[in-house]
N, C-alpha and C positions, 0 to 999 in steps of 0.2 A: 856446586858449592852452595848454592842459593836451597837446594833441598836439607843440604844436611844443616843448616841455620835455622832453617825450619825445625827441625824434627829436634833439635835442641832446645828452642825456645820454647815446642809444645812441651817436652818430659820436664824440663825444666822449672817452667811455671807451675803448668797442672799440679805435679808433683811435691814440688818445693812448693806450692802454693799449700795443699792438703798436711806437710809435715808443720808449717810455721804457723796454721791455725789450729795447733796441739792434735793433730792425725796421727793416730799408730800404723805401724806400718807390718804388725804384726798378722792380723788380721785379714788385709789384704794380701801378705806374703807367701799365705796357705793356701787361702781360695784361688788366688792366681795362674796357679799351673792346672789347676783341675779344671776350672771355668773357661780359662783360655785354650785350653785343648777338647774343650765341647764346643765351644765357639767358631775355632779357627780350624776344625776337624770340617764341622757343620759345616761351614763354609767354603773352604776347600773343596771337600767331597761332591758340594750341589754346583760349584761352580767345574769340576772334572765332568760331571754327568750332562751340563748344559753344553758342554761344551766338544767338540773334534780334537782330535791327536796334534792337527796343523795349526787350531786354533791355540789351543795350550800354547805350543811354541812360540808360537807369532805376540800371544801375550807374556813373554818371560824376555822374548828380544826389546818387546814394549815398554816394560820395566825398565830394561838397561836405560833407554831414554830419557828416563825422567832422569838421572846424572849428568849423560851423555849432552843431553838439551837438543834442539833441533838439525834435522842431517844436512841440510845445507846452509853455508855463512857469507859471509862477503865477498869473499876470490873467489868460491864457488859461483855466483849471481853472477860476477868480470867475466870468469870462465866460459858462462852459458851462454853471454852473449857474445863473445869471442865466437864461439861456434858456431852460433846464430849467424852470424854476418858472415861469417867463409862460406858456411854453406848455403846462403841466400843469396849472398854474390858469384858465387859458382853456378848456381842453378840460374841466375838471369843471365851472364855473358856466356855460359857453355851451352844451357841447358839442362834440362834434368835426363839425358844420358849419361855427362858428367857425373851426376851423384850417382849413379848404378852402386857403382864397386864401394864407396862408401856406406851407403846405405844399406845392400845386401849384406854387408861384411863386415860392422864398424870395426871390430875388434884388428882388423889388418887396417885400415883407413889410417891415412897420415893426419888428416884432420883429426878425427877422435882420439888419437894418442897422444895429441897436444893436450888435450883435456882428459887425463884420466883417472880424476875424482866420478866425473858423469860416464865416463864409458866404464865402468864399474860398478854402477846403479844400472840394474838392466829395466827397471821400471822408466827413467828419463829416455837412457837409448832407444827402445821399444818405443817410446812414443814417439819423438823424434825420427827414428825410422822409419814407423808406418804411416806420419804426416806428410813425406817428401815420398813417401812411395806411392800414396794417392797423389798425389803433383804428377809425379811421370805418366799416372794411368789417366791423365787432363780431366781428374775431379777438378774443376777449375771454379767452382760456385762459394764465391767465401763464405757466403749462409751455413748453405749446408755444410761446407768442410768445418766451420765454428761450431755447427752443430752436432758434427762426429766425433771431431776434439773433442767437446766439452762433455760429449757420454762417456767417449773412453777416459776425460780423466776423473768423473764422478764416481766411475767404476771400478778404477782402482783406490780413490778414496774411501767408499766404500768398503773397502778391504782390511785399508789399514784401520779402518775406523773399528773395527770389529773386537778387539782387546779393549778399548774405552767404553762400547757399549758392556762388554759382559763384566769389566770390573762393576763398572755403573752399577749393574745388578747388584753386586754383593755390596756394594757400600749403603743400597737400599734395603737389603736384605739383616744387615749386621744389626741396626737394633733390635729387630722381632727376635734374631735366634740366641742375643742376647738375653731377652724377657725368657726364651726357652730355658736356658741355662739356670737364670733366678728362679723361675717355677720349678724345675729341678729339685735346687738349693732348701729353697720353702716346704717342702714335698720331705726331703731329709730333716729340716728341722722339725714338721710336727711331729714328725717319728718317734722326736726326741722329747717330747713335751713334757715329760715328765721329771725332766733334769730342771737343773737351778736354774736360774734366771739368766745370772754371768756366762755360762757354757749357752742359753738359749741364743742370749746375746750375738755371741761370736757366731753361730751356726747361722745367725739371721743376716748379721753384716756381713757370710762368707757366702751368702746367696744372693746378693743385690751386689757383689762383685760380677757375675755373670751383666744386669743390665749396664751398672758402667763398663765396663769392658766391651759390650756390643757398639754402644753410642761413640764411646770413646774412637776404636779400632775406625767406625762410618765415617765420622765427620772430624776426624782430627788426624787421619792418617789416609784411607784409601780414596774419602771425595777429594780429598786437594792432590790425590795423585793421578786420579781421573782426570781435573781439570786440568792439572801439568802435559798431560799426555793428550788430551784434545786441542788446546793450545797451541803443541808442539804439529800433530799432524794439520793445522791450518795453516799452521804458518809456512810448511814444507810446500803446500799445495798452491803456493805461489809458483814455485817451478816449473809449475808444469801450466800454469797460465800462461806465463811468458812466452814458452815454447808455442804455444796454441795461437797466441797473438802475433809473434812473428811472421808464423806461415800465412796466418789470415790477410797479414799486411799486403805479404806476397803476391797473393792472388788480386789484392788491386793494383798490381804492375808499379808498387813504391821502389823504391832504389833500396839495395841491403840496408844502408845507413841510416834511413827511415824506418824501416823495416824494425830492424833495432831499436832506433829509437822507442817507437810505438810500445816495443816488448817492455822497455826498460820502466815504462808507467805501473807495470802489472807488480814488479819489486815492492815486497817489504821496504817502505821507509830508512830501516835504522840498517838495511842490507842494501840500497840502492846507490852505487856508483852516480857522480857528478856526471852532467853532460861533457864534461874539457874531459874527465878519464875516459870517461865513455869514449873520446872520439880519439885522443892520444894512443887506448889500445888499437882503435881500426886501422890511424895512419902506419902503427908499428907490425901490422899483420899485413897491411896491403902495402910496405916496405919489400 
């Protein structure tokens, strides 16, 4: 919602700005399609050529997010640590035999079915799995286990980070190929030198349509959808903190309930459950 408020206020001003200080809109109405399809060709084309088959992809699901806003909210966090504490409490009174068939298996697990926003993320499950499957093989050194966590989830941040970096590109890219298009424009008009002044006119004000258009597109459309979208994957990457801090808890022999707790510091703020829900959901799981 907060996107498209945006994207009305920039057409709207910018716009409504250019027409209410006596701006025709003729002028701009012609260069427009021709400038913006050197523009947004240009840019397209060099960002296809920078870019992987998987990459593309992964940057058009990345877009959807900037609507969408970030993949995990506040039941999701409850969720996480609901599971956090079954499976942490399982793993201290059973042992980590107990989690075998869980953790090999989530998708059969009675545990993970209870939660199955996260067991449909295989990025969380996947982690979650292979932190309690080193538990069973007595990786038992919180350091180093913090410090495996924290590569595998840098590693997949890294990933998703990958669509943010290459818009990045084109949004730093968009005023030079902008200026290209205006050189273009300029390039057709002295062609024309020879005509009246009024036609030179137009011909001049439909080639510096190219540099507004680049500037325009950079910093009033794709950097604020870069930041939306870098934003959004930082914020997600609490998740998988949490997860990290659990187990680590674990390994200093904390009780699930602490364990939890511990995790629940790593939560976004405006996404972090009360200590009283926090413990109400445990008493109604361990009910």
């Amino acid at each position: 919602m907060m996107i498209l408020i945006g994207l009305v206020l920039v057409f709207g001003l910018v716009f409504g700005g250019f027409a209410l200080s006596g701006g025709k809109f003729d002028v701009l109405l012609y260069a427009l399609p021709f400038e913006g399809m050197m523009i947004v060709g240009a840019s397209l084309g060099a960002f296809i050529i920078a870019n992987s088959g998987a990459h593309l992809k992964m940057t058009l699901t990345s877009l959807k997010r900037t609507f969408t806003g970030a993949r995990w909210n506040s039941q999701d966090y409850n969720d996480l640590l609901g599971l956090m504490f079954e499976l942490a409490r399982l793993h201290r009174s059973k042992g980590a035999v107990a989690l075998e068939s869980h953790i090999e298996n989530p998708g059969e697990s009675s545990i993970f079915q209870r939660y199955p926003r996260i067991l449909k993320n295989h990025e969380a499950t996947s982690l979650i799995a292979d932190a309690f499957r080193m538990l069973s093989m007595n990786f038992d050194d919180p350091h180093q286990m913090e410090d495996v966590l924290t590569k595998k989830i840098e590693a997949i941040h890294h990933e998703n980070m990958i669509p943010v970096h290459g818009l990045g590109v084109v949004a730093d890219g968009l005023p030079a190929i902008g200026i290209v298009a205006a050189v273009l424009g300029v390039i057709k008009t002295m062609s024309a030198v020879d005509q009246p002044p009024a036609i030179l006119g137009k011909m001049l004000g439909g080639a510096l349509v190219g540099t507004f258009l680049g500037v325009f597109l950079a910093y009033c459309i794709v950097a604020p959808v870069v930041a939306r979208l870098q934003a959004i994957e930082e914020q997600d990457l609490a998740f998988s903190y949490v997860i990290r801090d659990v187990v680590v808890a674990m390994l200093h022999n904390h009780p699930a309930n602490i364990c939890v707790e511990i995790g629940r510091g790593s939560i976004p703020p405006h996404h972090r459950p009360s200590f009283e829900d926090t413990e109400t959901a445990q008493r109604s799981i361990a009910a």
